[in-house]
C-alpha positions, 0 to 999 in steps of 0.5 A, a space after each residue: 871494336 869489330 875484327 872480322 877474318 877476311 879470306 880474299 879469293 876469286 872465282 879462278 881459285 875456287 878449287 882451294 875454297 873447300 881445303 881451305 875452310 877444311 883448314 879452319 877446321 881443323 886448325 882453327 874451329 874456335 875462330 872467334 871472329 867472324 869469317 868472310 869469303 870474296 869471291 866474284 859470283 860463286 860460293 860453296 856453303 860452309 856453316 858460319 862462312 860468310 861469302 861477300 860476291 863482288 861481282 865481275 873480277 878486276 884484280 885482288 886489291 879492287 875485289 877485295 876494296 869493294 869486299 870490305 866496303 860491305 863489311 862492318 869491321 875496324 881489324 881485319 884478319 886477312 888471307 889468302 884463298 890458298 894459305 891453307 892453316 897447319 897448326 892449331 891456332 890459339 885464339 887467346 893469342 890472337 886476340 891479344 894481337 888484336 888488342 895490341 894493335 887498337 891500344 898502339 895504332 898499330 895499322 898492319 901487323 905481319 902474324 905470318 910464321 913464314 914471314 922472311 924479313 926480320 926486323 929484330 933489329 927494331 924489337 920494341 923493348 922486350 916485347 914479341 913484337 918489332 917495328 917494321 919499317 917499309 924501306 925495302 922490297 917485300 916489307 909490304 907483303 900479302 902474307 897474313 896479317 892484322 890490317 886497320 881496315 880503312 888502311 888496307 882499303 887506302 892502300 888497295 890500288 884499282 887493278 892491282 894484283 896480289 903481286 903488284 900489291 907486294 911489288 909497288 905497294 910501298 912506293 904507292 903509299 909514299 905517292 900517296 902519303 898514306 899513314 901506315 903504322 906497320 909491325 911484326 913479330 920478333 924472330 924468336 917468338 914467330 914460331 909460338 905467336 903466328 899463323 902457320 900455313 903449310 908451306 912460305 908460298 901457300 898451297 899454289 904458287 904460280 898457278 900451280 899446286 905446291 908439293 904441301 898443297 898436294 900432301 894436304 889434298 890427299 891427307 884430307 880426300 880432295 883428290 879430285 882437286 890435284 888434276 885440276 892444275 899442274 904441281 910444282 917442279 922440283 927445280 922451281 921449288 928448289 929455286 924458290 927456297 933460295 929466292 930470299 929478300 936481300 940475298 946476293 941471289 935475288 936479282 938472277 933467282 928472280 929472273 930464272 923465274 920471272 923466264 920460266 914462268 913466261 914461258 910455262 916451263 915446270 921443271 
């Protein structure tokens, strides 16, 4: 069975292509599966990255279904273009999820170490892995993950954002009926078992850099990329460290957001 890495971008995001790849590098440079890029027109060369154009944009999940659809592949390693890696990735351990996911059926496996819903209430005997049942908000999320890859493309509703994908996603399975095997890593073992990116949110948030998207930019001499969109606030960043899935804070963190970002106000 073939498992592909899948970096899933546009073109609107394209100053993140180099550090990204860059963090590849640095932190995966035994990859042992082939990796991919979508992007809609462009691409930059990178030895062993496959660039995959879709052509006029039409959203994450639309760009990315027509992505997959060119590839051969059974597992797919999923990313964001600005989920930029920040600690070495050990392949044997991968591959292993990977394993775990053909042998159980697994369809979508979170490997995230940011990963804020917990589900060690549904561990799986003492294994490192817990079921992870889609009842609430966020269960079905963009963070990084192992997908079967006909799932993934099931589920990729024609138009939807990556942010519609984590807000409608699980009422668009159940419409649809879609069978959707889902786990994660239990708690204890997120740090040793997963993927590390620089920060929860990735390198841009909102369309703006984050502070570790910044820091990252300049350890690695990609200055010229900084000027190219705003940073992210101190206050919004203080309230996005609040904003977490079932915290009595939701409701009114998630509306001074959802206001400050209508408004384009960066504080």
């Amino acid at each position: 069975m073939q498992t592909i890495v899948v970096i899933s971008s546009c073109d609107l995001y394209k100053d993140c292509w180099a550090p990204m790849l860059k963090s590849f590098q640095l932190f995966w440079p035994d990859c042992p599966f082939p990796i991919y890029f979508v992007s809609n027109f462009c691409e930059i060369a990178v030895d062993e990255v496959t660039f995959i154009k879709v052509g006029e944009h039409k959203g994450f999940c639309s760009n990315l279904k027509k992505a997959l659809a060119k590839v051969e592949a059974d597992r797919v390693i999923l990313f964001l273009e600005d989920f930029f890696l920040a600690k070495k990735v050990d392949s044997r351990i991968v591959t292993n999820h990977v394993e775990h996911c053909i042998d159980n059926d697994v369809d979508y496996l979170k490997v995230d170490s940011h990963e804020v819903i917990f589900r060690d209430d549904f561990r799986i005997e003492d294994s490192d892995y817990c079921e992870n049942v889609l009842d609430i908000k966020y269960s079905l999320n963009a963070c990084i993950a192992i997908w079967n890859k006909s799932t993934l493309m099931s589920i990729c509703a024609d138009g939807f954002s990556a942010w519609d994908f984590e807000r409608n996603g699980i009422a668009f399975v159940n419409d649809n009926q879609i069978k959707l095997h889902s786990q994660t890593i239990y708690s204890a073992s997120l740090d040793s078992q997963a993927f590390k990116k620089i920060c929860a949110a990735g390198a841009v948030c909102k369309g703006r850099w984050t502070k570790e998207g910044v820091k990252f930019l300049q350890e690695n001499n990609y200055f010229d990329l900084i000027a190219g969109r705003q940073v992210e606030g101190r206050v919004i960043r203080f309230i996005v460290s609040l904003y977490r899935p079932n915290s009595i804070f939701w409701l009114p963190l998630g509306l001074i957001l959802r206001l400050l970002n209508k408004f384009k106000i960066n504080i």
